[in-house]
C-alpha distance (Angstrom), angle and dihedral (degrees) to the residues before:
residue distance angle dihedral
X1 . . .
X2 4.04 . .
X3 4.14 89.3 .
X4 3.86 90.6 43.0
X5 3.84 94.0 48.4
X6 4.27 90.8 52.8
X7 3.78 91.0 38.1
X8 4.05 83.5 59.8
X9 3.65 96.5 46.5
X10 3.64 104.9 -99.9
X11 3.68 120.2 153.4
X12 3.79 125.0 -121.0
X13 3.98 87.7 -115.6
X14 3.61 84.6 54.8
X15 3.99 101.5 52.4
X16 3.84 83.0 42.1
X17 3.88 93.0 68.3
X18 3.41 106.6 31.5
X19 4.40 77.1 55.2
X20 3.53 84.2 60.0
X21 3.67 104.0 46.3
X22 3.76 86.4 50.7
X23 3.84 91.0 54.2
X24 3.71 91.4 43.5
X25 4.00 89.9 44.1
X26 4.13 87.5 49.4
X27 4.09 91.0 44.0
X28 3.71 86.4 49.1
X29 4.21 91.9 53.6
X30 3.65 88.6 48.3
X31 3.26 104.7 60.9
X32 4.34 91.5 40.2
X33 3.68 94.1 -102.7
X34 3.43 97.9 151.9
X35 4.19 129.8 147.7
X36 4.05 120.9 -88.9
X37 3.21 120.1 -112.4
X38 4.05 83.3 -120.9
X39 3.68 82.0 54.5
X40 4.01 98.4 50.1
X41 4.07 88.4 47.5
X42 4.09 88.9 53.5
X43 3.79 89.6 51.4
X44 4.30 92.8 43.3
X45 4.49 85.2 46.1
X46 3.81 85.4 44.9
X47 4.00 99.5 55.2
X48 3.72 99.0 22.9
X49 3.89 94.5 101.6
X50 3.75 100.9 30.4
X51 3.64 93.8 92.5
């Protein structure tokens, strides 16, 4: 993923935080910290018309 992120033109600083979203996304699964259903719906009503 590292060589595929340089060979399109993303910056170090770049790969750097989407690393640590991915270890914060992956820390957040562990420990069952997943979204609400309530939480999923409010996402769905919030996007449904922006198309």
């Amino acid at each position: 993923m590292i060589a595929d992120t340089l060979n399109e033109g993303y910056s170090p600083e770049w790969q750097e935080q989407f690393l640590k979203k991915v270890a914060q996304g992956a820390a957040a699964a562990e420990r069952d910290d997943f979204a609400t259903p309530t939480d999923i719906e409010r996402v769905k009503n919030k996007y449904r018309n922006a198309r």
